[in-house]
N, C-alpha and C positions, 0 to 999 in steps of 0.2 A: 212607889208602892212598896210596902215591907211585908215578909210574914216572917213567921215564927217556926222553928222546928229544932229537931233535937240531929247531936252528928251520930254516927254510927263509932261505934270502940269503946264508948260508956255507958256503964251501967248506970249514971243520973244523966237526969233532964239537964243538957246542956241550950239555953234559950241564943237566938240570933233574930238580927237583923238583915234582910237582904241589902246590899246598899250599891249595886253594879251588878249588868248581867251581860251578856254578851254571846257572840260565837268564833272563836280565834282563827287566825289563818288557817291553820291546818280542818278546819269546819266542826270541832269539837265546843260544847256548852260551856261556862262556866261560872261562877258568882261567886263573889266578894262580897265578905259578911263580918258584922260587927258583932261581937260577943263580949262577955261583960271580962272577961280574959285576955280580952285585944281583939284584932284584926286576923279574920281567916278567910279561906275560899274553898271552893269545892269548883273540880271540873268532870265529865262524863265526854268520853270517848265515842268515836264513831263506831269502835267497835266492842263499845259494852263495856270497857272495862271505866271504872271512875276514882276518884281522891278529896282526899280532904285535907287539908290543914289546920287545925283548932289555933286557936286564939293564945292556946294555953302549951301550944309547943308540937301538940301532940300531934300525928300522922296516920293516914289509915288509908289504904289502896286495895282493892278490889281488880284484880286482872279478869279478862276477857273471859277466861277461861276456870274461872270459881274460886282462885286461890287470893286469900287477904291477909295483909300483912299491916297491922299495928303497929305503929313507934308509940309509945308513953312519953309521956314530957320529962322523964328520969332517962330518957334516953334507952331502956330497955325495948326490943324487939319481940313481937310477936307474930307468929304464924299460922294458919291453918291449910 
């Protein structure tokens, strides 16, 4: 089964594939997804906090605790 959705840290519609889903040793969610950029995954903690890896290089994590930090595929860092 696939859907569709967009990653969080861009301002366009970034489209995927789900193509693997899972839950890792440590009992945390994650999925492995195809984008038209490559190959990416996202995973969600048990304790809230989650990530992303885009297809296209790019990074974006979300801590427990509200704070998120963007890597750009230029390799520039962002924080809030």
């Amino acid at each position: 089964m696939s859907s569709k959705g967009s990653s969080p840290g861009s301002s366009s519609y970034t489209p995927y594939t789900i193509t693997g889903s899972g839950i890792n040793s440590q009992g945390n969610s994650y999925d492995t997804r195809s984008q038209p950029s490559g190959s990416a995954y996202h995973y969600s903690n048990t304790d809230g906090s989650y990530y992303y890896a885009n297809g296209n290089g790019s990074t974006y994590h979300n801590s427990a605790s509200g704070n998120s930090t963007y890597t750009a595929p230029n390799g520039n860092v962002y924080k809030k």
